[in-house]
C-alpha positions as CSV (number, residue, x, y, z in Angstrom):
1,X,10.0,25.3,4.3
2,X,8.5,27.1,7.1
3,X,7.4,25.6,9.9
4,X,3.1,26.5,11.4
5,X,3.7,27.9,14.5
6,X,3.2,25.8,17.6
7,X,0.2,25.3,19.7
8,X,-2.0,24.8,16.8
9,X,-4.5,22.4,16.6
10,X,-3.4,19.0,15.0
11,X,-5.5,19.9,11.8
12,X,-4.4,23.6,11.5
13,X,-0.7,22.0,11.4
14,X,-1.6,20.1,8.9
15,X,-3.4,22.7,6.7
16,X,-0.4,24.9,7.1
17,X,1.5,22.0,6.0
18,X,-0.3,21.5,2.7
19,X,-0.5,25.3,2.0
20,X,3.0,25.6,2.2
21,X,3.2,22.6,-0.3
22,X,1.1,24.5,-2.8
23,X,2.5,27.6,-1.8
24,X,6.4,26.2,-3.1
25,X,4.7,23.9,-6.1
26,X,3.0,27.2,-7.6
27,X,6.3,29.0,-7.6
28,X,8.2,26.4,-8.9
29,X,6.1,26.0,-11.8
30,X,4.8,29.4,-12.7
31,X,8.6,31.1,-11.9
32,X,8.5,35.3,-10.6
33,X,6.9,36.6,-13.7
34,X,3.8,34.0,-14.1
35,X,0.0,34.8,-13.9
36,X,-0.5,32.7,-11.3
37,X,1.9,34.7,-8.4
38,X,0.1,37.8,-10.1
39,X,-3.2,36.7,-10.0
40,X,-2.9,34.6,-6.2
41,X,-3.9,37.1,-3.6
42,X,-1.6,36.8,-0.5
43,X,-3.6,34.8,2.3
44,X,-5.5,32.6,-0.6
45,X,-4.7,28.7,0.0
46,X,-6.3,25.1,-1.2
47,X,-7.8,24.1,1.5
48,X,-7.7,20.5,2.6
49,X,-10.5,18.6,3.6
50,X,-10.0,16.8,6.5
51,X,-12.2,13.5,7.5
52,X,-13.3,11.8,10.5
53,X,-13.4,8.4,10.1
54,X,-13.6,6.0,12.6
55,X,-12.0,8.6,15.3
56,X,-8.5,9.1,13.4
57,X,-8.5,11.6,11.4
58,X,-7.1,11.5,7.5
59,X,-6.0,13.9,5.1
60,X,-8.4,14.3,1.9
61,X,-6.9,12.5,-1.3
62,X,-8.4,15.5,-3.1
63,X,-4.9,17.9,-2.7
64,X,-3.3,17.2,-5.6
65,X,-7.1,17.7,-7.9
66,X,-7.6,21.2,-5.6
67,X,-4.4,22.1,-6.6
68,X,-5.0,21.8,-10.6
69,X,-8.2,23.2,-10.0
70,X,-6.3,26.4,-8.9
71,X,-4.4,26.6,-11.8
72,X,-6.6,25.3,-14.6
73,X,-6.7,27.3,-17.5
74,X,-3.3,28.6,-17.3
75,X,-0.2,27.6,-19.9
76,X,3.4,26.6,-18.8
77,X,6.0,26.4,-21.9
78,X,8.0,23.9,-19.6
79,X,6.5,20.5,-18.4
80,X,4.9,20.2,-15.0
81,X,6.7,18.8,-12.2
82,X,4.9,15.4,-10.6
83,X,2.8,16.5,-7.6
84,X,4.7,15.6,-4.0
85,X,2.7,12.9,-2.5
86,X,0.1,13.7,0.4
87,X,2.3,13.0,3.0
88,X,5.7,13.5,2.0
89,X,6.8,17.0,4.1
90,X,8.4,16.7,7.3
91,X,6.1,14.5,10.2
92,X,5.5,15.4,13.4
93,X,4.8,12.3,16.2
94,X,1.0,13.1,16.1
95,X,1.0,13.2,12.3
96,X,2.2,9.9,12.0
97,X,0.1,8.7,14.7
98,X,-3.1,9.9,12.1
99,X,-3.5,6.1,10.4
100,X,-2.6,4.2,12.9
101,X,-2.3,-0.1,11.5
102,X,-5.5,-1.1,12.5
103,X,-5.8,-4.9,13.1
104,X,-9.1,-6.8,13.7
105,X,-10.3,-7.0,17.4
106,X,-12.3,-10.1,18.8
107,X,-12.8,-13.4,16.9
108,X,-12.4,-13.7,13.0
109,X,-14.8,-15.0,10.3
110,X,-13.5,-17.9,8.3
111,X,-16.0,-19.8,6.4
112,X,-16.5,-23.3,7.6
113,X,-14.4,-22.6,11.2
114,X,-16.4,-22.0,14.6
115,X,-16.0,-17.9,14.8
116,X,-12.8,-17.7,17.3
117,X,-9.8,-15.1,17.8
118,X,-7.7,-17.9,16.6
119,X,-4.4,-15.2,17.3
120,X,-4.8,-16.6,20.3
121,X,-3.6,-20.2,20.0
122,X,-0.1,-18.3,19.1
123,X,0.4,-14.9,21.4
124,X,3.6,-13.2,21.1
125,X,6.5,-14.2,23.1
126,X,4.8,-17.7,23.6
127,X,6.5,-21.2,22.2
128,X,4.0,-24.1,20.5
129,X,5.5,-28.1,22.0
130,X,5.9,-30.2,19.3
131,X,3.0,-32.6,20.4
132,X,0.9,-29.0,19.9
133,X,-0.4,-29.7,23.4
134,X,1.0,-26.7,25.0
135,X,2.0,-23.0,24.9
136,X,4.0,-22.1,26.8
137,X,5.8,-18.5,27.9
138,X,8.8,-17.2,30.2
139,X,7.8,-13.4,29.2
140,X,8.7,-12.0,32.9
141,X,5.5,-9.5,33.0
142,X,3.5,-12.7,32.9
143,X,5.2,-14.1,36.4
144,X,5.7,-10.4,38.2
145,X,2.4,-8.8,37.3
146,X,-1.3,-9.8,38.7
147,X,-3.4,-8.1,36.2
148,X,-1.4,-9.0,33.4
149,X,-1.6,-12.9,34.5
150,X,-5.3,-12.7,35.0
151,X,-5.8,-11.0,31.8
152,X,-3.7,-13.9,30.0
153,X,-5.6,-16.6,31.6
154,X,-9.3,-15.1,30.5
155,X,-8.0,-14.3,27.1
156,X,-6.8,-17.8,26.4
157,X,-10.0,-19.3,28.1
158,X,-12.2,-18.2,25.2
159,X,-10.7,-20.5,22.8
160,X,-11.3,-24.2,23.3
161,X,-8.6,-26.9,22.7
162,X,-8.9,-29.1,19.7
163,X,-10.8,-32.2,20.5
164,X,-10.3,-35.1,18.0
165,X,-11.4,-39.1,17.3
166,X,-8.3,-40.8,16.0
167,X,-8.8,-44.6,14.5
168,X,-6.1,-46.9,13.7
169,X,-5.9,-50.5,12.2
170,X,-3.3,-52.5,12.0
171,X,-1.6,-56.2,11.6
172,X,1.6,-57.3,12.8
173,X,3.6,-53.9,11.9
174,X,1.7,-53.1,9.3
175,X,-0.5,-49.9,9.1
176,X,-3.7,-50.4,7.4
177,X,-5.0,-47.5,8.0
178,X,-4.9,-44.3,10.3
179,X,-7.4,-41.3,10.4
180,X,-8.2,-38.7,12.3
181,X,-11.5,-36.1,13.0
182,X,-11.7,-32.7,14.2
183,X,-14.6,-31.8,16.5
184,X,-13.4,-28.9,17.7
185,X,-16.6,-27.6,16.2
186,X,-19.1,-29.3,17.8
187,X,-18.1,-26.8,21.2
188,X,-18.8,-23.5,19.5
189,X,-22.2,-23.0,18.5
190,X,-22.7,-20.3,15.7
191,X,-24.7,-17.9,18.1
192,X,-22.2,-16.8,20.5
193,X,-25.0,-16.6,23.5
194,X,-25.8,-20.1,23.4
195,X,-21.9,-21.0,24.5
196,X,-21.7,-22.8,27.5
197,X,-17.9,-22.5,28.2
198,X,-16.7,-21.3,31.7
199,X,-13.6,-20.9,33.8
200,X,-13.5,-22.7,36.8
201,X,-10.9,-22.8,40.0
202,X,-9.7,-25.9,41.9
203,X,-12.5,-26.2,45.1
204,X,-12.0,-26.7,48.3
205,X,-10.6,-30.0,49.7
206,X,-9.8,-30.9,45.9
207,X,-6.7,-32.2,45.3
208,X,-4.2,-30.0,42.8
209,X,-1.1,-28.9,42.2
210,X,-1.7,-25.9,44.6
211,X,2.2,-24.8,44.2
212,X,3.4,-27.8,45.1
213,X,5.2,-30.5,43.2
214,X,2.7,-32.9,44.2
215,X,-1.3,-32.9,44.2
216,X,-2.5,-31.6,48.0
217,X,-5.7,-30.6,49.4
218,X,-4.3,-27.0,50.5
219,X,-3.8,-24.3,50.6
220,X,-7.6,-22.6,50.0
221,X,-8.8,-20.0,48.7
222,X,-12.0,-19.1,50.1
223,X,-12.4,-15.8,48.2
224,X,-10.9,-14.4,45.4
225,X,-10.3,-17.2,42.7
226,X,-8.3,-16.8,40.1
227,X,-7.1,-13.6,41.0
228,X,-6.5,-14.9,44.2
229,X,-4.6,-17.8,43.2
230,X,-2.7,-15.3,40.4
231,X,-1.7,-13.1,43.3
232,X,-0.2,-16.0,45.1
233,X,1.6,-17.3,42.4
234,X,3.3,-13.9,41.7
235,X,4.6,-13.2,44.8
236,X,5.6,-17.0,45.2
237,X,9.6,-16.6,45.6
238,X,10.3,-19.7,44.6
239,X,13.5,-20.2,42.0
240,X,10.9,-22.3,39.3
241,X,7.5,-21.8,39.5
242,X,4.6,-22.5,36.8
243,X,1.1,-21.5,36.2
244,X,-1.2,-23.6,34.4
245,X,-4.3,-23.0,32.5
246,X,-6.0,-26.5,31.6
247,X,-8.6,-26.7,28.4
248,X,-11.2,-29.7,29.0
249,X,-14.4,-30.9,27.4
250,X,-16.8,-32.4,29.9
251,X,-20.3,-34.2,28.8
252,X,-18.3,-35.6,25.4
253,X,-19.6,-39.4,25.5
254,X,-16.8,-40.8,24.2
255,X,-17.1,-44.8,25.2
256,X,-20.4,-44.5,23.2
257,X,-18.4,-43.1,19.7
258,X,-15.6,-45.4,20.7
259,X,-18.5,-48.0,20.0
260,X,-20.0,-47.1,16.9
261,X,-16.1,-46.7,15.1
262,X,-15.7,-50.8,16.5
263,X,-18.7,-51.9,15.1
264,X,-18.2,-49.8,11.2
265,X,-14.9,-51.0,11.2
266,X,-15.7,-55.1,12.1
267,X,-18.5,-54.9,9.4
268,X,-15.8,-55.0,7.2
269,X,-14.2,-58.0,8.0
270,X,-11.0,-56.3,9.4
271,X,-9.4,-58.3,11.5
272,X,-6.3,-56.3,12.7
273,X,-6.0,-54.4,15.9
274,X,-8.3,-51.5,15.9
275,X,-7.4,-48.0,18.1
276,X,-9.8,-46.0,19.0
277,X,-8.7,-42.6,20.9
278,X,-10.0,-39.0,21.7
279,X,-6.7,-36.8,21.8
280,X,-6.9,-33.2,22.6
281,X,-4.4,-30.8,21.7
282,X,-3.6,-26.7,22.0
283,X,-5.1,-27.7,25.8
284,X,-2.3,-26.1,28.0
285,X,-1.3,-22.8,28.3
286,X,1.8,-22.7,30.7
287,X,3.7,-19.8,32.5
288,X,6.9,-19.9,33.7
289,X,8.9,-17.5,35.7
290,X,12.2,-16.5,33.3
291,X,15.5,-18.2,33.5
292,X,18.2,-16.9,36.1
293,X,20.8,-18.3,34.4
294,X,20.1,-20.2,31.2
295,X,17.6,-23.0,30.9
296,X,20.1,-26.1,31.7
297,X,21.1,-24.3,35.2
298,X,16.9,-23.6,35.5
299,X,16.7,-28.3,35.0
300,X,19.6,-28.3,37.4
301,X,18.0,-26.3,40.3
302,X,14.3,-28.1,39.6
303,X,16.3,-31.4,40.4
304,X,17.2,-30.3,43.6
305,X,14.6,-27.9,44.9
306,X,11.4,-29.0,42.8
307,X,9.0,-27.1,41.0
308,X,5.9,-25.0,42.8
309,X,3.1,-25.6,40.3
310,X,0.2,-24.1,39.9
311,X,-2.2,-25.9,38.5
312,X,-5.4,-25.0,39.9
313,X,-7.9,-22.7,37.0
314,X,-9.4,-24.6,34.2
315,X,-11.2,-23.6,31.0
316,X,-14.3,-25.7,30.5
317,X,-15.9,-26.4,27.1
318,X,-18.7,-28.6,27.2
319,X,-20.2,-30.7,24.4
320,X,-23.2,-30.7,26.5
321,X,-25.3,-29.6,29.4
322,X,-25.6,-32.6,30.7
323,X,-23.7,-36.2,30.4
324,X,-25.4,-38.6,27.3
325,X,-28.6,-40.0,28.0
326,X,-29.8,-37.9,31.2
327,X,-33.1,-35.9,31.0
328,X,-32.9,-32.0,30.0
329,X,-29.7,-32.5,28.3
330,X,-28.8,-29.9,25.8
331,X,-26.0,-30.0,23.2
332,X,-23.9,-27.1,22.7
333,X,-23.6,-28.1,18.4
334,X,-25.0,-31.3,18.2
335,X,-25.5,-34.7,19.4
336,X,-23.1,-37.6,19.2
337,X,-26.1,-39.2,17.5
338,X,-26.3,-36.6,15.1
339,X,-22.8,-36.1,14.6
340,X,-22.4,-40.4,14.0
341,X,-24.9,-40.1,11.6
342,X,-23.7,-37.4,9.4
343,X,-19.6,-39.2,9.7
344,X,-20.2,-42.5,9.7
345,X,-20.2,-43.0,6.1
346,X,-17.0,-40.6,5.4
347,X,-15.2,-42.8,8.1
348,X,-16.2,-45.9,6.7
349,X,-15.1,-44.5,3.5
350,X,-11.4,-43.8,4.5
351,X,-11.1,-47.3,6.6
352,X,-12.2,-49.2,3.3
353,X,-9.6,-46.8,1.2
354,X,-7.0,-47.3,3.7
355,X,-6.3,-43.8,4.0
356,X,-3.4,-42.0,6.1
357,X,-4.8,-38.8,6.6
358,X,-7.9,-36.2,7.6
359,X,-11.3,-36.9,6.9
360,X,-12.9,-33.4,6.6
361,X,-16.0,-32.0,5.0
362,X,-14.4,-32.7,1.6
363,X,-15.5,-36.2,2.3
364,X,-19.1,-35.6,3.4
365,X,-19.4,-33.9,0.1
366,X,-18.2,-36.5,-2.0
367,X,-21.0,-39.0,0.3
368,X,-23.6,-36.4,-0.7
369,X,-22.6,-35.7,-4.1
370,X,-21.7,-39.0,-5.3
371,X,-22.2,-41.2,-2.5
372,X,-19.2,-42.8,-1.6
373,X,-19.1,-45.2,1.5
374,X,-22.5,-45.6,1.2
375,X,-22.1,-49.2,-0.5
376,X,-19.0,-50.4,1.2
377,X,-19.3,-53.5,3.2
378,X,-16.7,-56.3,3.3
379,X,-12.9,-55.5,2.3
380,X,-10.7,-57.0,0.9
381,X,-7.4,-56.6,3.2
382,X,-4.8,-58.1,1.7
383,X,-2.1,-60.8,2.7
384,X,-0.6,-59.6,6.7
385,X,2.6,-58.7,6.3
């Protein structure tokens, strides 16, 4: 096959690639003595449309149709050969680069789920703990490169961690029951302008892990933040060193929650230990310059020469404006008042059933629907064993 001659455009390439197709298909299937090399004036080709889409540019599906076209009416005593596929001649590097794999940009729709990128609770070259606390990376761009830390850190602070309530009961060693509730939602309101979320950078005369193995008041940064505190940490020469982001959620009244789960769960006569705790997970997002050696010598030299941390930018998600009960406040979802009344009788629900598990929206449904939890009150526990 002949090759288009070079400094052509990319689409002129690629007609003379499809021409040349026809050009061989047409002999092939008509032979020297057919109509159609009679009847084909030199110079005459199918074109190919070509499309803009999106700013990459695509071959028309329409080559193999505009090549029947050109031979329609016409009668071959042996069977046509199969059309060659669009693309299957010879590529050149910007051919291939026509359809790139597009993936989706930005946070992703899931129906039901606060509208996040969620890609980025699991980047590449990053490693989940097995509490799901932390992520954490020894990729050595991330601890030799400024720009490429303080894109990192930004990225990961527009995902929030993954607040939770967690209630247990139990008597003696016996489990009666242990649930849990996600609230990541209540931080992300649908309309992306009303989020309040924010990074914010260890102050002045605060203590903090300021690459140091213990908390000190210095040293400052006046100005610059975090891509002052990035720069420092980069062209920190110490043999281990680690840079921290921190997820929190501020303005989250959790002692008054902590209340309303006591009181649901002693209306019904438990009288086991109750537990009553907030955990938040997918909070950390650690950095960590690579190995030298391998990751026992790495705990070897910490023991000796300590570890410069850096633990000084934090991601804020607040539930609110302000903290429970002060004037102005505003929620970013709703209000633990709200939020109590719309779960209290799904949670009172799973305590009486004695579950081991979730309790999601499937169980709101079922108190709408059918209206369990609704008429629980005492419960019959059962002998402690």
């Amino acid at each position: 096959m002949s090759q288009p001659p070079q400094g052509l455009s990319e689409k002129q390439r690629l007609q003379a690639h499809y021409d040349e197709l026809d050009r061989q298909q047409q002999q092939q299937e008509a032979g020297p003595s057919s109509p159609q090399s009679a009847s084909s004036p030199p110079g005459t080709s199918n074109a190919v449309p070509v499309q803009q889409e999106e700013g990459v540019t695509k071959a028309s599906a329409s080559t193999s149709a505009s090549a029947s076209a050109s031979t329609s009416g016409l009668h071959y005593d042996q069977p046509r050969e199969p059309t060659p596929p669009p693309y299957s001649g010879p590529s050149s590097p910007s051919q291939a680069d026509l359809a790139p794999a597009r993936l989706p940009k930005g946070p992703q729709k899931y129906p039901g789920l606060p509208v996040l990128d969620y890609r980025l609770y699991s980047p590449p070259l990053f490693n989940l703990s097995a509490d799901t606390t932390t992520i954490k990376s020894t990729a050595p761009y991330l601890s030799s490169t400024v720009a490429a830390l303080v894109s990192l850190i930004r990225a990961q602070s527009t995902v929030p961690p993954k607040p939770q309530v967690h209630i247990t009961g139990s008597r003696g060693r016996k489990v009666d029951f242990d649930i849990k509730l996600n609230l990541m939602h209540l931080l992300v309101p649908e309309d992306p302008r009303q989020r309040m979320d924010y990074i914010r950078c260890v102050g002045s005369g605060e203590p903090a892990l300021r690459g140091s193995s213990k908390p000190t008041a210095r040293p400052e940064v006046s100005e610059g933040g975090l891509e002052e505190w990035c720069r420092r940490f980069i062209e920190d020469t110490g043999p281990v060193k680690t840079f921290t982001l921190e997820r929190v959620v501020v303005n989250l009244d959790t002692a008054w929650l902590e209340g309303q789960v006591r009181s649901l769960v002693a209306a019904t006569g438990y009288k086991g230990a109750v537990g009553v705790s907030f955990p938040l997970t997918h909070a950390r997002v650690v950095v960590q310059n690579p190995d030298k050696v391998n990751k026992f010598f790495t705990g070897i030299t910490t023991l000796f020469t300590g570890k410069r941390q850096y633990e000084v930018a934090k991601a804020v998600w607040p539930f609110a404006t302000h903290p429970h009960g002060e004037e102005g406040r505003r929620c970013a979802v709703q209000s633990e008042e709200t939020w109590w009344r719309e779960w209290k009788d799904p949670i009172r629900y799973a305590v009486a059933t004695k579950r081991h598990g979730w309790v999601t929206n499937e169980d709101k449904l079922e108190v709408i629907m059918e209206g369990k939890g609704k008429g629980v009150s005492i419960v019959d526990w059962g002998p402690e064993v």
